[in-house]
N, C-alpha and C positions, 0 to 999 in steps of 0.2 A: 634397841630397846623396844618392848611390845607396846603396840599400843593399843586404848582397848576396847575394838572390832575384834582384834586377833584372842585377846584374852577372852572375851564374853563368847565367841566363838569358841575358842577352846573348853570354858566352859560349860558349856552346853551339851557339846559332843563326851566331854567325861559322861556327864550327867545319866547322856541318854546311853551311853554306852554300859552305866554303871546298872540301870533299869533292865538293860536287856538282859545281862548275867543276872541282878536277880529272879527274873520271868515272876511268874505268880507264886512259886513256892510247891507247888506239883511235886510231891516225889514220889517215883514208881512211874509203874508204866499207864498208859492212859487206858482208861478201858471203858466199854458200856454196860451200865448197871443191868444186872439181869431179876436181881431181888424182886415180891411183890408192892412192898414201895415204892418201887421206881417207873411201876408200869404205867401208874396213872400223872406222871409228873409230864409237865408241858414242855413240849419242844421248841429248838429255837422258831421257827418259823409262827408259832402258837405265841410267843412271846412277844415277835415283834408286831405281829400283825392278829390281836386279840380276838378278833370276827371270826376271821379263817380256822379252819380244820385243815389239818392237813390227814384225817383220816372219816374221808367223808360218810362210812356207813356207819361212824360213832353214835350217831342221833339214830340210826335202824335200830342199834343192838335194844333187846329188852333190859329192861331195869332186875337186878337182881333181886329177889324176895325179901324185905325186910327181916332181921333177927326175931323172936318170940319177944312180946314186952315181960311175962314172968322172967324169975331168977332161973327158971328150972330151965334146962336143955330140953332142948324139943325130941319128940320121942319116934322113931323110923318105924314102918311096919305098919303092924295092923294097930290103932287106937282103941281104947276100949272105955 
């Protein structure tokens, strides 16, 4: 007869065996986003350790040009 070390052990080992078949649910192949949503998304290293950069001439780049505050699209060329 079991007694139950052996049972809650066995238990447990389903348990985790059963977690690892179902993994996270992932289906397909893993890939890295290349979209421009995904350029500016934090890496793990940015995650764990919030201070760090891990792309230290972030803070050099210049700031991009704010949008025009009018509805109208801003206009290329010569202004008039």
């Amino acid at each position: 007869m079991l007694n139950v070390r052996q049972i809650l052990v066995s238990a447990v080992g389903l348990a985790l065996v059963g977690v690892g078949l179902t993994a996270c649910g992932q289906r397909g192949a893993l890939y890295l986003p290349t979209e421009a949503a995904a350029k500016n998304r934090a890496t793990l290293p940015e995650l764990l350790l919030p201070g760090s950069s891990s792309a230290p001439d972030a803070a050099a780049k210049p700031a991009e040009a704010p949008a025009p505050a009018s509805g109208a699209p801003a206009k290329k060329g010569n202004v008039e």
